[in-house]
N, CA and C of each residue as an Amber inpcrd file, in Angstrom:
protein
   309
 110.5330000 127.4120000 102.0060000 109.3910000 128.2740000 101.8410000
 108.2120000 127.4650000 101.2920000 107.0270000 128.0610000 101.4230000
 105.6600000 127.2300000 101.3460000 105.0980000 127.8910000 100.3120000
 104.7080000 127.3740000  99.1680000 104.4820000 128.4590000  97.6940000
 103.0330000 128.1980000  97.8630000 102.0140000 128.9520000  98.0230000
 100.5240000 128.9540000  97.6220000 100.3960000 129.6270000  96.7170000
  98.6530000 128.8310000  95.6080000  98.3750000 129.5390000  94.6070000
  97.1530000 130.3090000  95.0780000  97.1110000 131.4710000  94.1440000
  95.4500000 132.0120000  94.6020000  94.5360000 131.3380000  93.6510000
  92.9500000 131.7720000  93.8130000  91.8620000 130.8690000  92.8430000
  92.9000000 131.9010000  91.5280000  92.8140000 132.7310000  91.3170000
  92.9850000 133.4950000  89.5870000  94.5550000 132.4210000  89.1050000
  95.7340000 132.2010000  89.7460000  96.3180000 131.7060000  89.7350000
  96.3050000 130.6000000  89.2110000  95.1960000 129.5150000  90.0920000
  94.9970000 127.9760000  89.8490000  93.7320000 128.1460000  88.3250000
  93.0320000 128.8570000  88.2260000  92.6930000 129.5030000  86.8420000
  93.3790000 129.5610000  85.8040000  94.6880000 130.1080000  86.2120000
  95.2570000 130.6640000  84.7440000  95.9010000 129.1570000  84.5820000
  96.3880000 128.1500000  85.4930000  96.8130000 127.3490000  85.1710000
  95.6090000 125.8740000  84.4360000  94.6440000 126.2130000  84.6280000
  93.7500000 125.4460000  84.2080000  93.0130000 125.9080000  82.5410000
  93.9630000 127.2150000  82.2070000  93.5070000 127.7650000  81.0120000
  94.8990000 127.3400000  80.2300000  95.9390000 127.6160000  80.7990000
  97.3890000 126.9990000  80.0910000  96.9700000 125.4650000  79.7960000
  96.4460000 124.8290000  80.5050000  96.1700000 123.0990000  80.2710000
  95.1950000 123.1170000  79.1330000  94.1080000 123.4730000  78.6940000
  93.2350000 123.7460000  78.1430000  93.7400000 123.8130000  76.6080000
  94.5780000 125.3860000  76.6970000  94.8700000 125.9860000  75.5690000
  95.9900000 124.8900000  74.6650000  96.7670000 124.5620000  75.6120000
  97.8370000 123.6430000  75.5660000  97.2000000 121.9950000  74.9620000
  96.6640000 121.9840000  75.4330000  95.5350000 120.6960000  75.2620000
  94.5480000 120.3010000  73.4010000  94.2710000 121.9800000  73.4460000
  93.4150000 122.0240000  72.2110000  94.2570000 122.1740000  70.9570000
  95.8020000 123.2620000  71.4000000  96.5680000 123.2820000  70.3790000
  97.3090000 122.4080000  70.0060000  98.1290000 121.0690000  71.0040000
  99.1280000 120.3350000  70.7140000  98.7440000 118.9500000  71.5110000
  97.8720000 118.8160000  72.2870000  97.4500000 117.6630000  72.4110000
  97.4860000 117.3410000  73.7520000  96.9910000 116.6040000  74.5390000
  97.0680000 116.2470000  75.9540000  97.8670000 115.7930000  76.8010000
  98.9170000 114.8190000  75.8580000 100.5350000 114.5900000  76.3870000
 101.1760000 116.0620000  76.5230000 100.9630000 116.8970000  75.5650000
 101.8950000 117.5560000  75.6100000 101.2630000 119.1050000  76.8890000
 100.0500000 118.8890000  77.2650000  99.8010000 119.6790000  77.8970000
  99.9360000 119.7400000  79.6590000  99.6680000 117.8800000  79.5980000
 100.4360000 117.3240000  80.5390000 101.7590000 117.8250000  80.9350000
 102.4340000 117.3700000  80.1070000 104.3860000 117.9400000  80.2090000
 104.3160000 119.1590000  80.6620000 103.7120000 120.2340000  80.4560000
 104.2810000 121.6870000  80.0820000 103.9110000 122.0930000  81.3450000
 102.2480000 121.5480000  81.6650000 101.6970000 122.2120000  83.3350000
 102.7670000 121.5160000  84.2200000 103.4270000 120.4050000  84.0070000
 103.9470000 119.8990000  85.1440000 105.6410000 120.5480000  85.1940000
 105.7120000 121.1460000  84.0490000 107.0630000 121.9450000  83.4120000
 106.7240000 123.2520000  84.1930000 105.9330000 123.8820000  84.1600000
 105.7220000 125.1110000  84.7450000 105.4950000 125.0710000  86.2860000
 104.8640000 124.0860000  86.9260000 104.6090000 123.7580000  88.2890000
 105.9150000 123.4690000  88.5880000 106.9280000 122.7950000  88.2080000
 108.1990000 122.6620000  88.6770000 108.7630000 123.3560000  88.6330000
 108.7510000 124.1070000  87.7680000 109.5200000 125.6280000  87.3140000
 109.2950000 126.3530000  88.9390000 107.6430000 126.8810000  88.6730000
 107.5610000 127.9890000  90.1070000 108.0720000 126.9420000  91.1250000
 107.8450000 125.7910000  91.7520000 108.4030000 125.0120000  92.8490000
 109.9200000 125.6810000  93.1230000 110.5320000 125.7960000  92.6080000
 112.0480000 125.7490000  92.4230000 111.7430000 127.7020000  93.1750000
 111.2030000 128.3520000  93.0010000 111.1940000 129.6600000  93.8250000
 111.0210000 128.4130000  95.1140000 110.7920000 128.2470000  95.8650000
 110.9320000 127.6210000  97.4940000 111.7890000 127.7110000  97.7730000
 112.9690000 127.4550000  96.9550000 114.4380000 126.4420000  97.3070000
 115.4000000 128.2670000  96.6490000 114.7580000 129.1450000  95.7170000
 115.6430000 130.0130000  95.4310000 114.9140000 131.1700000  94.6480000
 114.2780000 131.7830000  95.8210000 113.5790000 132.8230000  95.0750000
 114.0710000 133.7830000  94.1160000 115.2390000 133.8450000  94.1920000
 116.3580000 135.1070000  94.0790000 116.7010000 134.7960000  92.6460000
 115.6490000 133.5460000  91.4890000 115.8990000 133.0560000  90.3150000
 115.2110000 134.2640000  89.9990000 113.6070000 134.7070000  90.8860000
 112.9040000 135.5870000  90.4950000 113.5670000 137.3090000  90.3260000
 113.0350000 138.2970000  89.7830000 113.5020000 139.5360000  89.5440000
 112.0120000 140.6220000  90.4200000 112.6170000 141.5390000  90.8620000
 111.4800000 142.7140000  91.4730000 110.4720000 143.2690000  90.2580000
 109.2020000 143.3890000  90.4460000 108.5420000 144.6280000  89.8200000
 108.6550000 146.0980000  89.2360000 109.1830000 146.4310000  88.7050000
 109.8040000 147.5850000  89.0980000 108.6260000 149.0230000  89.2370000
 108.2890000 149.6210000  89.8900000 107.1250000 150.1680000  90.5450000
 106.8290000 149.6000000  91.1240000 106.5790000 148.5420000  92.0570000
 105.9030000 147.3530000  92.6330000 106.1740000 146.7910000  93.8180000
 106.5330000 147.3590000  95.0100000 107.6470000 146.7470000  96.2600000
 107.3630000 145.2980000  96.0890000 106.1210000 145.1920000  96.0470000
 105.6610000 143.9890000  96.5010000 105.5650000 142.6050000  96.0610000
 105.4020000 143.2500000  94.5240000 105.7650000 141.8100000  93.5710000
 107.1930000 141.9390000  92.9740000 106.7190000 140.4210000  92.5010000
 108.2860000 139.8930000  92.5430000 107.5200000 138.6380000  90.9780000
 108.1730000 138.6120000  89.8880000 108.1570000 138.0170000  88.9390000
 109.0890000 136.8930000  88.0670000 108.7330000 135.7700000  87.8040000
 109.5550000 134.5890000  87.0650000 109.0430000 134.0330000  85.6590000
 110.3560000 134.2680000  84.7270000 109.5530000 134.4800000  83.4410000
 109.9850000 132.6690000  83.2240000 109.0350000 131.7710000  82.7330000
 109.3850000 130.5570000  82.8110000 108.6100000 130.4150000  80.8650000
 109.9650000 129.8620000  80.2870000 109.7740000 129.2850000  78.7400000
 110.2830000 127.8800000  78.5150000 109.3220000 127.0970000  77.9920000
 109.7410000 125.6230000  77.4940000 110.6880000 126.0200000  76.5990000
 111.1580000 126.7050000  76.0770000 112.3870000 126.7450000  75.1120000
 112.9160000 128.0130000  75.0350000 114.3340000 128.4390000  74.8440000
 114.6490000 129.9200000  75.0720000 113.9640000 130.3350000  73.2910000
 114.1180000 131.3930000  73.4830000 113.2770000 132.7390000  72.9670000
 112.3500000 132.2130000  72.2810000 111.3750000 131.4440000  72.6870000
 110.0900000 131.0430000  72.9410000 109.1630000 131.8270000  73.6130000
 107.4310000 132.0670000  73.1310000 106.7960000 132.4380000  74.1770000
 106.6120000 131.4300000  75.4490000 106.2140000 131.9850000  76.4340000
 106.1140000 131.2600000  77.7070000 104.8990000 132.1090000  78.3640000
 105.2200000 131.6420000  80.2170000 104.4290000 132.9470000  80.8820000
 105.3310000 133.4740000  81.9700000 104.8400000 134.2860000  82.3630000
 105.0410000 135.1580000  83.4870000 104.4140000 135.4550000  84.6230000
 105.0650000 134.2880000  85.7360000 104.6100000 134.1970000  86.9710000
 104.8180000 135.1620000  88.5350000 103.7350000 135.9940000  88.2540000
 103.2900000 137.0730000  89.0630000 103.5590000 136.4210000  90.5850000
 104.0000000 137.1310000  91.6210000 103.8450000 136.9350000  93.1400000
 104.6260000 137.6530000  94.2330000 104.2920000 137.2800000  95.5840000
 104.7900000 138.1290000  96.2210000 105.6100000 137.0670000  97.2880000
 106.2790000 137.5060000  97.9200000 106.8820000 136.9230000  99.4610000
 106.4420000 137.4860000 100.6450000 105.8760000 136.9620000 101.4000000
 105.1270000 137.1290000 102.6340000 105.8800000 136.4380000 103.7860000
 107.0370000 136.4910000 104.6290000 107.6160000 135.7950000 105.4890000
 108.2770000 134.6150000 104.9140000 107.3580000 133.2750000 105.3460000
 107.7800000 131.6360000 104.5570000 107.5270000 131.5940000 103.3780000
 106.3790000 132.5130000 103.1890000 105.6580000 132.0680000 102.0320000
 105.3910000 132.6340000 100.8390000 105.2810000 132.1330000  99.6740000
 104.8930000 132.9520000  98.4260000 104.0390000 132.2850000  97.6120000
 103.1250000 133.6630000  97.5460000 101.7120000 133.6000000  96.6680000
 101.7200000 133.7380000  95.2300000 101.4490000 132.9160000  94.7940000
 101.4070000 133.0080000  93.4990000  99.7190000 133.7580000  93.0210000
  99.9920000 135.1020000  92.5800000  99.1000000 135.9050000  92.2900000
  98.2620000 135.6220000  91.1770000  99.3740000 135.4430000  90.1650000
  98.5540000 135.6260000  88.5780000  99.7300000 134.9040000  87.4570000
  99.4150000 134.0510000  86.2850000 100.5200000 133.3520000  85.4140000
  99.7020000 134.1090000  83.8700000 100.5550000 134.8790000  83.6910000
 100.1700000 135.8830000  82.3910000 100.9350000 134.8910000  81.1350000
 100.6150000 134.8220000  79.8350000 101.6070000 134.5630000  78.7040000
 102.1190000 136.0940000  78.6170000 103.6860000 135.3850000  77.9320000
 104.6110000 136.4870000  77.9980000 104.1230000 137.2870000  76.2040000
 102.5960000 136.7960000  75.9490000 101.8100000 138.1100000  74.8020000
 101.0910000 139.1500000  75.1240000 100.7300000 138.7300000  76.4930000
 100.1610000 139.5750000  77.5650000 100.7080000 140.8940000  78.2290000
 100.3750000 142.2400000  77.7530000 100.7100000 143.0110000  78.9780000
 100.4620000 142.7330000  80.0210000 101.1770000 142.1640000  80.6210000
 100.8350000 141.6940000  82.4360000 101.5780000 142.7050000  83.3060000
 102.2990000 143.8570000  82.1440000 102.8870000 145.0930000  83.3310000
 101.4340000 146.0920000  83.1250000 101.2270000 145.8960000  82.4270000
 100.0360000 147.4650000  82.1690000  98.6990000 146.5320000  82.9090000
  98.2800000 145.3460000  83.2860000  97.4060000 145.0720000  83.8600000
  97.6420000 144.8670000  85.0840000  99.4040000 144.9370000  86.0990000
  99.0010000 144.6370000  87.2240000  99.0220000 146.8140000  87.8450000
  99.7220000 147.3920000  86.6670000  99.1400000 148.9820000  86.5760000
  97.7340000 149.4370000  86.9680000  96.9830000 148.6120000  86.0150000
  95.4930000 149.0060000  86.1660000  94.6860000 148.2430000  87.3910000
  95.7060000 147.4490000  88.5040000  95.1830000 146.7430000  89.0250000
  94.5120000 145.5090000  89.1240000
């Protein structure tokens, strides 16, 4: 399968680098985007790591944490045939159920 990001997507990942960047430093923000980009990669090879929306036919969600019961985020998307879109990467402080609610 062929994983595309959308612009809000490649956004949120340029705000994880950022945030990541200002709080713990640039090595380590390095690691984590390339920790999370490998993370979603791995939906190609096995989407079925991901779980359904529930209200939602359409999305389909992967909760990815550098450490267990750690915050992390929560990578929003759908499957379209080959392919899956990566919609939106929420932190898991984020209602990202009540905002994909409100649209």
């Amino acid at each position: 399968m062929e994983i595309r990001y959308s612009k809000t997507a490649l956004q949120d990942l340029d705000e994880i680098w950022e945030w990541t960047a200002s709080n713990f430093g640039v090595s380590q923000a390095d690691d984590y985007l390339q920790f999370v980009q490998q993370t979603i990669g791995s939906l190609a090879e096995s989407p079925d790591l991901s779980r359904k929306v529930i209200g939602h036919d359409t999305f389909r969600y992967l909760l990815i944490q550098w450490r267990p019961r750690s915050n992390g985020h929560v990578v929003l998307f759908t499957i379209s045939g080959e392919t899956i879109e990566i919609a939106h990467i929420f932190h898991t402080s984020q209602d990202w159920a009540g905002q994909l609610k409100n649209g």
